[in-house]
N, CA, C and O atoms as a GROMACS GRO file, in nm:
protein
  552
    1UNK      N    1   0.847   0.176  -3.395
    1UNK     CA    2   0.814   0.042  -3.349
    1UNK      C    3   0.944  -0.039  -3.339
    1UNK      O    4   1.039  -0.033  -3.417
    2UNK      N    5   0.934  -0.101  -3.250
    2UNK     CA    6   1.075  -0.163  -3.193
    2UNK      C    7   1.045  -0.326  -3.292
    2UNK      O    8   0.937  -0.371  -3.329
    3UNK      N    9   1.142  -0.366  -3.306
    3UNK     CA   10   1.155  -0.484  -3.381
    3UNK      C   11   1.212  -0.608  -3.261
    3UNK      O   12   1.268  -0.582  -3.155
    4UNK      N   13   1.175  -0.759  -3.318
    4UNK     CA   14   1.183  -0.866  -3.224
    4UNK      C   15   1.324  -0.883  -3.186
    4UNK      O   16   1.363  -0.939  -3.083
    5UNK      N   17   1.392  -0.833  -3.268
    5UNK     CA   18   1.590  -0.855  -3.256
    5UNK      C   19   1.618  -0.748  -3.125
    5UNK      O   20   1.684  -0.787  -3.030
    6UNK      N   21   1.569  -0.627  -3.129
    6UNK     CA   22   1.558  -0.504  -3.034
    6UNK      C   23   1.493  -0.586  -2.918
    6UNK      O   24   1.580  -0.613  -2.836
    7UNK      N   25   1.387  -0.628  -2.887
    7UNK     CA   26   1.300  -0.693  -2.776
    7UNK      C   27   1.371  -0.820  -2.728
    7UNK      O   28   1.364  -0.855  -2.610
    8UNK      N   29   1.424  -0.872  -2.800
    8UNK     CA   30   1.518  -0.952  -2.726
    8UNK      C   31   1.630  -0.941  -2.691
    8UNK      O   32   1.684  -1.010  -2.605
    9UNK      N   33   1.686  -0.842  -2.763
    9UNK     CA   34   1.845  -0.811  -2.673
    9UNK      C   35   1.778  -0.714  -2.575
    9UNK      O   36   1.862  -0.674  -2.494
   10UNK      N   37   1.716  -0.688  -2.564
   10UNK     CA   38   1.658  -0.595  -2.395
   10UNK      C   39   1.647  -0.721  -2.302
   10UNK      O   40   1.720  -0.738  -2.204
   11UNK      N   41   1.554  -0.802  -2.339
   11UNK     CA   42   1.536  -0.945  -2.279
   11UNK      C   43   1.709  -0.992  -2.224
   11UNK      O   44   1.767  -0.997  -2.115
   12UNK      N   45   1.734  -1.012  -2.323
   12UNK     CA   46   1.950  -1.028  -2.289
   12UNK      C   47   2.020  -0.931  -2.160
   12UNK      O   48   2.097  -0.965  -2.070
   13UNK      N   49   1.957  -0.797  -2.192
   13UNK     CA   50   2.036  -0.714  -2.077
   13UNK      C   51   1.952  -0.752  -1.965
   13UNK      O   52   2.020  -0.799  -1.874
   14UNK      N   53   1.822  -0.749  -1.940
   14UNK     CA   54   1.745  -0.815  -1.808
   14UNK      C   55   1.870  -0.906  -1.756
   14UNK      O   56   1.944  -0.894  -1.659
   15UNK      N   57   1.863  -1.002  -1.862
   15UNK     CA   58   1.926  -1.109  -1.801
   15UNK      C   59   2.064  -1.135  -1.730
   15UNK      O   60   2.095  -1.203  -1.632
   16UNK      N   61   2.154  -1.036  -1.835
   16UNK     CA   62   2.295  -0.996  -1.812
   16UNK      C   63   2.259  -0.872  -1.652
   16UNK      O   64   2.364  -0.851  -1.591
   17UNK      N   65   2.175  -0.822  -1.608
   17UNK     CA   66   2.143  -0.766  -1.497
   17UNK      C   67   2.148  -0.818  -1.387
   17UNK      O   68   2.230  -0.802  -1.297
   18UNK      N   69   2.021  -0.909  -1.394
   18UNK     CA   70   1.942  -0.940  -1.281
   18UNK      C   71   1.960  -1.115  -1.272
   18UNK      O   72   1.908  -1.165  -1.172
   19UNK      N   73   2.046  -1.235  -1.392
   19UNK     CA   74   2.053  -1.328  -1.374
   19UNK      C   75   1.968  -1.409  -1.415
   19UNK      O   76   1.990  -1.526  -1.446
   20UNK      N   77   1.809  -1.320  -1.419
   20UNK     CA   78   1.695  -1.411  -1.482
   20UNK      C   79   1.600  -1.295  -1.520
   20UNK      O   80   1.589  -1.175  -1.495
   21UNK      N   81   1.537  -1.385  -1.591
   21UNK     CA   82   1.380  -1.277  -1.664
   21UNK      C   83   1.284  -1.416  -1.574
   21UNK      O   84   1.303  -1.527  -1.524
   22UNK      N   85   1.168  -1.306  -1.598
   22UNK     CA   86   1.060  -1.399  -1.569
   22UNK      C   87   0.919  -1.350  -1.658
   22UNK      O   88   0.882  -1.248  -1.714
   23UNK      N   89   0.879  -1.451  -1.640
   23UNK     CA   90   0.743  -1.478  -1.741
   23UNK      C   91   0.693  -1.379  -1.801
   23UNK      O   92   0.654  -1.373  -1.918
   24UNK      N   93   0.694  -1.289  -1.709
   24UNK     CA   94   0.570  -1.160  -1.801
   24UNK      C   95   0.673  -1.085  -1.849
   24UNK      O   96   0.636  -1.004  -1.934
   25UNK      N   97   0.794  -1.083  -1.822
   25UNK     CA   98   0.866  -1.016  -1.898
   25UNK      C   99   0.929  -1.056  -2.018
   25UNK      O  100   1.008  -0.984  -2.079
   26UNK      N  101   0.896  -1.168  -2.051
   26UNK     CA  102   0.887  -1.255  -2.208
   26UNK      C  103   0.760  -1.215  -2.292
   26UNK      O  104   0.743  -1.190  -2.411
   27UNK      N  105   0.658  -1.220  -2.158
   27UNK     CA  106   0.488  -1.154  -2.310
   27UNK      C  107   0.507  -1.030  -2.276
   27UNK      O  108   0.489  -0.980  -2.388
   28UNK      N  109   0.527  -0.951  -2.216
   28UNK     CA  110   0.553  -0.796  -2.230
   28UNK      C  111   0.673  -0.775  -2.330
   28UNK      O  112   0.656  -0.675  -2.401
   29UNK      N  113   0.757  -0.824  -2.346
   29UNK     CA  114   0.882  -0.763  -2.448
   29UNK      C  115   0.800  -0.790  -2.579
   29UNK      O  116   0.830  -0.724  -2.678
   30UNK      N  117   0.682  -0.897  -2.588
   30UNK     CA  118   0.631  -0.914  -2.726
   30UNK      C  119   0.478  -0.842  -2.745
   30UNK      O  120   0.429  -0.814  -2.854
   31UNK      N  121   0.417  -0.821  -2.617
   31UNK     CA  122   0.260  -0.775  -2.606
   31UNK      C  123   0.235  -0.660  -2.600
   31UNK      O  124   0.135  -0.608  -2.648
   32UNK      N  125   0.382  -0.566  -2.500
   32UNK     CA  126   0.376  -0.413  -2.468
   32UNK      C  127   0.495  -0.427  -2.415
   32UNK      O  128   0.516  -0.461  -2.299
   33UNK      N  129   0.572  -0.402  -2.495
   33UNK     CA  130   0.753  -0.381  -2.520
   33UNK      C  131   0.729  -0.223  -2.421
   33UNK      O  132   0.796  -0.201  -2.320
   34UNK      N  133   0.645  -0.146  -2.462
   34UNK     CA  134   0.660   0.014  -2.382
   34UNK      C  135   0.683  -0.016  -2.218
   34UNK      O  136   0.772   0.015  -2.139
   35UNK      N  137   0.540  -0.103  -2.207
   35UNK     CA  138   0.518  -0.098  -2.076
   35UNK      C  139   0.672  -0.159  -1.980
   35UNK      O  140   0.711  -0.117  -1.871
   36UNK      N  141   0.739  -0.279  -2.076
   36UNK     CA  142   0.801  -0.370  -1.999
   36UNK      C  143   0.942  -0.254  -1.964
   36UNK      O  144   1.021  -0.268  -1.870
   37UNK      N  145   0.943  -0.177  -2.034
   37UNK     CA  146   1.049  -0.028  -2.042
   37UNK      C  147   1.016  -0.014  -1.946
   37UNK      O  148   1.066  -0.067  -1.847
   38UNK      N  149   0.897   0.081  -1.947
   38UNK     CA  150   0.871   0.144  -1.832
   38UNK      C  151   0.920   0.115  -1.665
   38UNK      O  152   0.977   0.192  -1.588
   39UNK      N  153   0.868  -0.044  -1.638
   39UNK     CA  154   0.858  -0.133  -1.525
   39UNK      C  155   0.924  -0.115  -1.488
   39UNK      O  156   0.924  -0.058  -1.379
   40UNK      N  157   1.069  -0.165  -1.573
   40UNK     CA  158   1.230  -0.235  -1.538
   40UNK      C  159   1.334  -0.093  -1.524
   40UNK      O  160   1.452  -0.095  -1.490
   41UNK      N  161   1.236   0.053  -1.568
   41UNK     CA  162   1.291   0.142  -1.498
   41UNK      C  163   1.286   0.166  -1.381
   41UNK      O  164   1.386   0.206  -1.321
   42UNK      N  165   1.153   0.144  -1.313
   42UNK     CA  166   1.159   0.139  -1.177
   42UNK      C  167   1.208   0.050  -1.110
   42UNK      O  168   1.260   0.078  -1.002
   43UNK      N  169   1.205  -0.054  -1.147
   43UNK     CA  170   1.277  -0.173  -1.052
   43UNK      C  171   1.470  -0.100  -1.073
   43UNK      O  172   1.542  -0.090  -0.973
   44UNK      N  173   1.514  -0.064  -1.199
   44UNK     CA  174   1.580  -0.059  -1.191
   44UNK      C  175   1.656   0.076  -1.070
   44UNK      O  176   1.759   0.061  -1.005
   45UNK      N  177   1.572   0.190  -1.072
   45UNK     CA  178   1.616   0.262  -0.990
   45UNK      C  179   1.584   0.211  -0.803
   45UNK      O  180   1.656   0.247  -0.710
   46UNK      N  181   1.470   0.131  -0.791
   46UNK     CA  182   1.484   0.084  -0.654
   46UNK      C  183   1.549  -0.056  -0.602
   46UNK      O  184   1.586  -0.053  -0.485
   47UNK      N  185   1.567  -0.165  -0.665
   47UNK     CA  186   1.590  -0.254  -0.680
   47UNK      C  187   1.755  -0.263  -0.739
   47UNK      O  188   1.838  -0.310  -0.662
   48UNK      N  189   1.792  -0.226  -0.849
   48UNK     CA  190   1.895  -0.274  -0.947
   48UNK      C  191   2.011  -0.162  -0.858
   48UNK      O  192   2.109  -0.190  -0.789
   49UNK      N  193   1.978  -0.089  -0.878
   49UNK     CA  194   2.056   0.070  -0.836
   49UNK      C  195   2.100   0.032  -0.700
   49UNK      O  196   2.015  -0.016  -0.625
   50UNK      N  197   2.219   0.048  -0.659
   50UNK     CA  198   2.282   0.020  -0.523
   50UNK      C  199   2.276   0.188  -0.439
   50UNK      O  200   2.373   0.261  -0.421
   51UNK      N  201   2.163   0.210  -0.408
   51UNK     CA  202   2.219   0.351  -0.287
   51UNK      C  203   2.219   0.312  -0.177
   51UNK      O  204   2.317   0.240  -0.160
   52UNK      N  205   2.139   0.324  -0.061
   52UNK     CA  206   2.174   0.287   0.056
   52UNK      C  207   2.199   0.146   0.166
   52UNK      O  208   2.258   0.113   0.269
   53UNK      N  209   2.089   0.084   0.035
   53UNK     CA  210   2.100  -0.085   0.033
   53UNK      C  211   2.191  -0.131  -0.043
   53UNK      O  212   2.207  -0.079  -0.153
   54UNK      N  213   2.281  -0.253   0.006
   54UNK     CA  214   2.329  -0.317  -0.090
   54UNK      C  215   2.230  -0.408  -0.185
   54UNK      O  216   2.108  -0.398  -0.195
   55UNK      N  217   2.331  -0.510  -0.261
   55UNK     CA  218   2.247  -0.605  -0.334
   55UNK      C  219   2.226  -0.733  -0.199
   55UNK      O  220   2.127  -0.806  -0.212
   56UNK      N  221   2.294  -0.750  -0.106
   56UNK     CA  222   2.240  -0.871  -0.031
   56UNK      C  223   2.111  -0.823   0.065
   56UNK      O  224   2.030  -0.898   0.120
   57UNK      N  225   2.116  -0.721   0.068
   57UNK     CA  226   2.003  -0.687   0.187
   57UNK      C  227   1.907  -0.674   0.112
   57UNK      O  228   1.801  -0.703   0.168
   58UNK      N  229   1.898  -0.642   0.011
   58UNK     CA  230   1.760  -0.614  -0.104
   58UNK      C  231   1.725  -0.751  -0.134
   58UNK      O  232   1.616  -0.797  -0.102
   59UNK      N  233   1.807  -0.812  -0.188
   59UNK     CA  234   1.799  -0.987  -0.168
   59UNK      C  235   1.682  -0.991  -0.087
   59UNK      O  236   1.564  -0.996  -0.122
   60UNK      N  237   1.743  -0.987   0.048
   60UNK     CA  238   1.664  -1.102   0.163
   60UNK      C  239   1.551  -1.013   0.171
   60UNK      O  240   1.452  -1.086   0.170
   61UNK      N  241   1.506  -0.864   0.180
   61UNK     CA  242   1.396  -0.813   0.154
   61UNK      C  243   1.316  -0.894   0.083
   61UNK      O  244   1.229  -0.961   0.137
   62UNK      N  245   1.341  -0.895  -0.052
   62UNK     CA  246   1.251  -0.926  -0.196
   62UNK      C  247   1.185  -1.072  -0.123
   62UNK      O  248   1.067  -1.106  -0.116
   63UNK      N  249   1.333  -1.159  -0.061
   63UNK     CA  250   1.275  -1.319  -0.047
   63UNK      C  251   1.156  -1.266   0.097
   63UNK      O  252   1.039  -1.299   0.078
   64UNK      N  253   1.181  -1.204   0.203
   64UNK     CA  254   1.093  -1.195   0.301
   64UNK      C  255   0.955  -1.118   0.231
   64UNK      O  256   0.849  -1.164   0.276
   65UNK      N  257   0.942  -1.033   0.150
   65UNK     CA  258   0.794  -0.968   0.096
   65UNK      C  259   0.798  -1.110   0.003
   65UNK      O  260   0.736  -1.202   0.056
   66UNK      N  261   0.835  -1.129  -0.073
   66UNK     CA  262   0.782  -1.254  -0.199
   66UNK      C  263   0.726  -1.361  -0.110
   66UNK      O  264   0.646  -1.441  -0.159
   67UNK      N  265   0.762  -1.371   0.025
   67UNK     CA  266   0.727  -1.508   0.081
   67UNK      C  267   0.622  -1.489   0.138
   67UNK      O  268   0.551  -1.590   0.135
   68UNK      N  269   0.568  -1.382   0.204
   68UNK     CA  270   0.455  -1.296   0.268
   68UNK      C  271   0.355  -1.298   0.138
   68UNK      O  272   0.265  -1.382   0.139
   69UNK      N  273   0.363  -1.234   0.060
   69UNK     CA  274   0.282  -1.257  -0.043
   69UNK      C  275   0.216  -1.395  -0.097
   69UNK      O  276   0.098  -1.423  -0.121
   70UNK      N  277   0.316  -1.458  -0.105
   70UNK     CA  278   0.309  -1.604  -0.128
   70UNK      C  279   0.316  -1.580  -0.289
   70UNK      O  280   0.232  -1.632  -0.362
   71UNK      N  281   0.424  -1.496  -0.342
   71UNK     CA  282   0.436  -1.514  -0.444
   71UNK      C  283   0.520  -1.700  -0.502
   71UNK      O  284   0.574  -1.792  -0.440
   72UNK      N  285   0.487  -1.672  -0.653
   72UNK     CA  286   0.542  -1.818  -0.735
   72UNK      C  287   0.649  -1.863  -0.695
   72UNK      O  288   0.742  -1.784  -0.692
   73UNK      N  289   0.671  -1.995  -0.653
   73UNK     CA  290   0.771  -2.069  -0.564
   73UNK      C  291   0.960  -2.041  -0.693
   73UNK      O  292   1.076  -2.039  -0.654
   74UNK      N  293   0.909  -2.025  -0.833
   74UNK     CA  294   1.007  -2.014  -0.913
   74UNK      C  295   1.055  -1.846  -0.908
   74UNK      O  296   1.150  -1.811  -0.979
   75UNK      N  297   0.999  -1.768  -0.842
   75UNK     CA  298   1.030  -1.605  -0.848
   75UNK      C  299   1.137  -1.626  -0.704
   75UNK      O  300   1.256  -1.593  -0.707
   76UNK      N  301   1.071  -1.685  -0.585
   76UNK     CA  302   1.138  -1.689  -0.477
   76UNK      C  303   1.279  -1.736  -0.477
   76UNK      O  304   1.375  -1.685  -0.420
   77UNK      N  305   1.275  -1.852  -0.558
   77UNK     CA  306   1.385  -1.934  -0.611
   77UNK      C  307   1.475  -1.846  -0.641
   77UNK      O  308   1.573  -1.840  -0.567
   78UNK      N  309   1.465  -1.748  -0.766
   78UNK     CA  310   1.536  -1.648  -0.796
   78UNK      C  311   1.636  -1.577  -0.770
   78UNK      O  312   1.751  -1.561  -0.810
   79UNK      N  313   1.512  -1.503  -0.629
   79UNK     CA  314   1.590  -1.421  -0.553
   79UNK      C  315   1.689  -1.486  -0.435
   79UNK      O  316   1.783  -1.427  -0.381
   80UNK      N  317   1.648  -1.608  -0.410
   80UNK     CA  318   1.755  -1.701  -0.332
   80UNK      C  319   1.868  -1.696  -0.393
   80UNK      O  320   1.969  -1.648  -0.342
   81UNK      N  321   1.864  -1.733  -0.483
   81UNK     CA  322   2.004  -1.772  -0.580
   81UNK      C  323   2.063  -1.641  -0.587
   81UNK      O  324   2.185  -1.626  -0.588
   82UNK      N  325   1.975  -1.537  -0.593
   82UNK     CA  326   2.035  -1.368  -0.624
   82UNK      C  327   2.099  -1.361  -0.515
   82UNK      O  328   2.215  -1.322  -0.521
   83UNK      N  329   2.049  -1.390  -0.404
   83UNK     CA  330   2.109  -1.335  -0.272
   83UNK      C  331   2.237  -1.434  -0.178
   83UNK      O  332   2.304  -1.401  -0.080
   84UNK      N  333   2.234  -1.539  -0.243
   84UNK     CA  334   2.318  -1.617  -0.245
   84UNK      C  335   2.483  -1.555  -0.328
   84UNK      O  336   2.590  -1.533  -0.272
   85UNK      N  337   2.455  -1.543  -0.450
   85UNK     CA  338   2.502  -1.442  -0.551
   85UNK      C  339   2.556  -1.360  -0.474
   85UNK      O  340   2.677  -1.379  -0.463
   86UNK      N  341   2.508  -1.261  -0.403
   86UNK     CA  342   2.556  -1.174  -0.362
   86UNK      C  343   2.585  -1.153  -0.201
   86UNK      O  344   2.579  -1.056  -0.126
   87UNK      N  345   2.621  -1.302  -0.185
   87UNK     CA  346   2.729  -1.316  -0.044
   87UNK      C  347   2.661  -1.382   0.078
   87UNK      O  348   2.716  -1.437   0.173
   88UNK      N  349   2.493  -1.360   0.049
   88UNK     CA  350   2.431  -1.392   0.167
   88UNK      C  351   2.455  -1.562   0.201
   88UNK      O  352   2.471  -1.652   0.119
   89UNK      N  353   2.452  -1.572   0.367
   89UNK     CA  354   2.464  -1.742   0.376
   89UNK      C  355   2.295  -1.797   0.329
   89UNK      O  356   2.204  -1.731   0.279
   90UNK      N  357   2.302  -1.974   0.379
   90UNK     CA  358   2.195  -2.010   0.332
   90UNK      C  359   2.085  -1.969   0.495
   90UNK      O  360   1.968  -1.937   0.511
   91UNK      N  361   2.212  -1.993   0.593
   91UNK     CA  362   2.105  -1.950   0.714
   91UNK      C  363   2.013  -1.807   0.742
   91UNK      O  364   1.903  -1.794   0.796
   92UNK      N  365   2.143  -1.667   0.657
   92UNK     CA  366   2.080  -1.587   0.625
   92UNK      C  367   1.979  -1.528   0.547
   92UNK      O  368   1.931  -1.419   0.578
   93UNK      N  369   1.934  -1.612   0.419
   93UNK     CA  370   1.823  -1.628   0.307
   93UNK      C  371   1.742  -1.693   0.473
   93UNK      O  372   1.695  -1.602   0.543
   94UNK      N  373   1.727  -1.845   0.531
   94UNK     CA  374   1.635  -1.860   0.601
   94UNK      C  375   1.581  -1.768   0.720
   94UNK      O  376   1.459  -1.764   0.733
   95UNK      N  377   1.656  -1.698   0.802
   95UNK     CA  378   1.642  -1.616   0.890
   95UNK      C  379   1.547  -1.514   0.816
   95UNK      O  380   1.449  -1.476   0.880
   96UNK      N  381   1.572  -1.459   0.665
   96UNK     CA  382   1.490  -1.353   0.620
   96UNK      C  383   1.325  -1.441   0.591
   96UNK      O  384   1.214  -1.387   0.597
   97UNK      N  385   1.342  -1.528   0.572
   97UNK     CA  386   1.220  -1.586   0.524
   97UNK      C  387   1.085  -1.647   0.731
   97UNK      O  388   0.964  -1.653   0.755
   98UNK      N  389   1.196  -1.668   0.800
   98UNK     CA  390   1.146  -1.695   0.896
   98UNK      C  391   1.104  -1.545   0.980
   98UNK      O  392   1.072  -1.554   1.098
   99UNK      N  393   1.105  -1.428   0.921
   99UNK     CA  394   1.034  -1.339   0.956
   99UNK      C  395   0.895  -1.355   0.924
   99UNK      O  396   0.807  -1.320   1.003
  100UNK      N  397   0.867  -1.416   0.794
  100UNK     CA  398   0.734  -1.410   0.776
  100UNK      C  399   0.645  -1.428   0.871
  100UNK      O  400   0.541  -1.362   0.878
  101UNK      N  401   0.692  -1.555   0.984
  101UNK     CA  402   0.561  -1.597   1.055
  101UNK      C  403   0.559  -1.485   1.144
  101UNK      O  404   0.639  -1.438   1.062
  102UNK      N  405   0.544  -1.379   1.248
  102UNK     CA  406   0.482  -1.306   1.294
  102UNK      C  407   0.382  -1.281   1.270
  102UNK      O  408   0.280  -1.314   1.330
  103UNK      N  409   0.403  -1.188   1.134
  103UNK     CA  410   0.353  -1.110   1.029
  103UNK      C  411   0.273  -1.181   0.960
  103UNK      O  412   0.163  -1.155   1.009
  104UNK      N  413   0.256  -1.262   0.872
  104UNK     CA  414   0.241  -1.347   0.761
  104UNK      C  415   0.160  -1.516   0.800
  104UNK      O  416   0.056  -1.557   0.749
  105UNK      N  417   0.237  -1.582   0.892
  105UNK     CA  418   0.183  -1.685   0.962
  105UNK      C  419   0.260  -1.807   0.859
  105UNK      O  420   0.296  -1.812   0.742
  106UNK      N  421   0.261  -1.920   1.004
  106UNK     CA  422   0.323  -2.066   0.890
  106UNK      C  423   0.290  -2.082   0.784
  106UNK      O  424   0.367  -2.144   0.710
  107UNK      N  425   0.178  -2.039   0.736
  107UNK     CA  426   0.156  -2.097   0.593
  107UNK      C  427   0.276  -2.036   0.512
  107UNK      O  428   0.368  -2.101   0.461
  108UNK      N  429   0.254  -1.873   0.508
  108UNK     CA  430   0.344  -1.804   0.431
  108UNK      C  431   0.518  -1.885   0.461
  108UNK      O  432   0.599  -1.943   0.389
  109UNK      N  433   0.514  -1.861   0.556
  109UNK     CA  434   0.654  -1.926   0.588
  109UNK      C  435   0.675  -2.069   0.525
  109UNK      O  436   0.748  -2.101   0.430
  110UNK      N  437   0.619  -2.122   0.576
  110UNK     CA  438   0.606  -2.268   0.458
  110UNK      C  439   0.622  -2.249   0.309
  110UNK      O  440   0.683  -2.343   0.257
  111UNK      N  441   0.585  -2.155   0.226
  111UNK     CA  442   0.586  -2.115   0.095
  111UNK      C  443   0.736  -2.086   0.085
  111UNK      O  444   0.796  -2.177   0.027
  112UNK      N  445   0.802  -1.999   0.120
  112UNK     CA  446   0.928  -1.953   0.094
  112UNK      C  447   1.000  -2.074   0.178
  112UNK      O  448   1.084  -2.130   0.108
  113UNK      N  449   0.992  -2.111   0.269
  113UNK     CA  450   1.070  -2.213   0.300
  113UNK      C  451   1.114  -2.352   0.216
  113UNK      O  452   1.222  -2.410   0.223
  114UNK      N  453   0.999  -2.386   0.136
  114UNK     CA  454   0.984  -2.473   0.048
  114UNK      C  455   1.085  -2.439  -0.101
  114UNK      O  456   1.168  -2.514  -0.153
  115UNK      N  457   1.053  -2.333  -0.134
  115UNK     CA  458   1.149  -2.246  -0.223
  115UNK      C  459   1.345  -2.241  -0.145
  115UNK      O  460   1.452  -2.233  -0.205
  116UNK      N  461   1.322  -2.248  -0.027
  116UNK     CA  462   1.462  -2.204   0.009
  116UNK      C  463   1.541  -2.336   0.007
  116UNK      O  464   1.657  -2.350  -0.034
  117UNK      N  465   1.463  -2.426   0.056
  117UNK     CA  466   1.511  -2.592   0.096
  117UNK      C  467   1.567  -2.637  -0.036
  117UNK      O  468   1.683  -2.677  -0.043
  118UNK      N  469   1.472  -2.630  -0.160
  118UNK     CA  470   1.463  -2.676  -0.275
  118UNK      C  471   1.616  -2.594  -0.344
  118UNK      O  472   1.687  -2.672  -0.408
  119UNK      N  473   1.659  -2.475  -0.335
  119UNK     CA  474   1.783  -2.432  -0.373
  119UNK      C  475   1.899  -2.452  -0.309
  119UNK      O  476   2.004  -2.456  -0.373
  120UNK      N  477   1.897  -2.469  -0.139
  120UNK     CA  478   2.004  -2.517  -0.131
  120UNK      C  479   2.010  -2.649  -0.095
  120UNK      O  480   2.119  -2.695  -0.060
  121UNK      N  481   1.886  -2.738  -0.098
  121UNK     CA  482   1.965  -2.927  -0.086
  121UNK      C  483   1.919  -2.912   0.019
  121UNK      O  484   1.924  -3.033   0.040
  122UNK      N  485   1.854  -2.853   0.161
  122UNK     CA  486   1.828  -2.875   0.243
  122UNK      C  487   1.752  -3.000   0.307
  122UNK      O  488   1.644  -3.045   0.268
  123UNK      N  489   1.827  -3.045   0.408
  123UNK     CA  490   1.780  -3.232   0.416
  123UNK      C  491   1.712  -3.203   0.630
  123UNK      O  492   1.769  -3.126   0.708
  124UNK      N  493   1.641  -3.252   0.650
  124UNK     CA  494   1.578  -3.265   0.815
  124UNK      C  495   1.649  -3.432   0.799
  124UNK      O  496   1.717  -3.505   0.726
  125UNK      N  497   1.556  -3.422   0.958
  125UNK     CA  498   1.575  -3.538   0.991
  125UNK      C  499   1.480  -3.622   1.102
  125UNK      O  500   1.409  -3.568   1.186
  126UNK      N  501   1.496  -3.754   1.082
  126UNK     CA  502   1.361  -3.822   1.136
  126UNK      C  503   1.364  -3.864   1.250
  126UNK      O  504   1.471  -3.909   1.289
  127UNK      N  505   1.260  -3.863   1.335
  127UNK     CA  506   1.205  -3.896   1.491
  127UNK      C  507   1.330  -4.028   1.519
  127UNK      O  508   1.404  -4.075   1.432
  128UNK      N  509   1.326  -4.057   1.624
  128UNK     CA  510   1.369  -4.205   1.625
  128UNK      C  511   1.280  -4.292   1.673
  128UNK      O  512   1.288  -4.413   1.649
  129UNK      N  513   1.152  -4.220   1.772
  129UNK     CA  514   1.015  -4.254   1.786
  129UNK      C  515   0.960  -4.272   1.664
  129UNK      O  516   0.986  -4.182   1.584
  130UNK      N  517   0.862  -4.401   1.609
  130UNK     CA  518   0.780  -4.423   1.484
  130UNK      C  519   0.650  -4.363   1.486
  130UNK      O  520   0.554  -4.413   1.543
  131UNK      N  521   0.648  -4.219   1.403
  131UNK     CA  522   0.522  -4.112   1.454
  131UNK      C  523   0.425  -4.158   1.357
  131UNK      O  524   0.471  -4.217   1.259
  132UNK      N  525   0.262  -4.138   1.368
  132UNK     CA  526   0.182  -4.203   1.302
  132UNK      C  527   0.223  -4.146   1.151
  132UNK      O  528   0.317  -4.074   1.116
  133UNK      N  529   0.142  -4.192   1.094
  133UNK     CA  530   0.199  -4.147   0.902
  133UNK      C  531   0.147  -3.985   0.881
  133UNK      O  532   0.232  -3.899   0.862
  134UNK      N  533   0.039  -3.958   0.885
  134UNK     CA  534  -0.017  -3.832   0.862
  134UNK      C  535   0.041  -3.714   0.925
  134UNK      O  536   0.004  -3.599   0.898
  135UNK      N  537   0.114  -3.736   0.991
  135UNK     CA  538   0.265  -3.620   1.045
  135UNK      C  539   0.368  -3.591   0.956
  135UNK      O  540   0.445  -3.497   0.972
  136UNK      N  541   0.376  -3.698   0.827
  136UNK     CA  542   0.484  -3.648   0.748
  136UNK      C  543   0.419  -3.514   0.624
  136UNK      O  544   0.313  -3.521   0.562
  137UNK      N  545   0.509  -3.412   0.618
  137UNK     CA  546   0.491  -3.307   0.552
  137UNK      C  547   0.635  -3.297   0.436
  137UNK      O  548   0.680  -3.189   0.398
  138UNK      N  549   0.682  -3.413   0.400
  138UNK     CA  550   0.766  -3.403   0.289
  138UNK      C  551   0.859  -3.312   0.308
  138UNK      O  552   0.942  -3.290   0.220
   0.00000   0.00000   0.00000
């Protein structure tokens, strides 16, 4: 049986890895320490492991499936910053995320876009025509 000092320096190397842990991998290091092994082996051999992908192209993958999914706006965040991290521009994080709509549709795209804006400061800009109120989308 692994002890809480052991479960958290694993928690530490996640972090020293990948830049961040996320949620279930805080109640898994304490609920099923086995399982959270298990997981972060596979991520680690498809994900962590550099073979034919680098780390920026796996990046903008993760952000284009996470945004399709409509996974948690703080996971997307993540991998922005990861892929940022690892060289990508901010137009290139958006270009991966503006695949969604084909596939996926505005909504999805709206999800990761919201996530992308929010990490890098992204600012629009307003009509010079005064459009009725219920057109603004924040």
């Amino acid at each position: 049986m692994t002890s809480m000092d052991e479960r958290r320096a694993y928690l530490d190397e996640l972090v020293e890895q990948r830049g961040y842990v996320l949620n279930y991998h805080k109640v898994l290091a304490e609920q099923d320490f086995e399982a959270l092994r298990a997981l972060n082996g596979l991520i680690e051999a498809v994900y962590l492991k550099e073979r034919l992908l680098d780390r920026k192209t796996k990046e903008l993958l993760f952000i284009l499936s996470l945004t399709v999914m409509r996974s948690e706006k703080g996971h997307i965040k993540s991998h922005v910053n990861a892929a940022l991290e690892a060289g990508a521009t901010a137009g290139e994080v958006l270009e991966a995320i503006e695949l969604a709509i084909p596939e996926a549709g505005i909504v999805a795209f709206q999800h990761g876009f919201d996530a992308w804006k929010e990490v890098v400061g992204a600012k629009g800009i307003e009509p010079t025509v005064e459009a009725f109120e219920g057109s603004k989308d924040g």
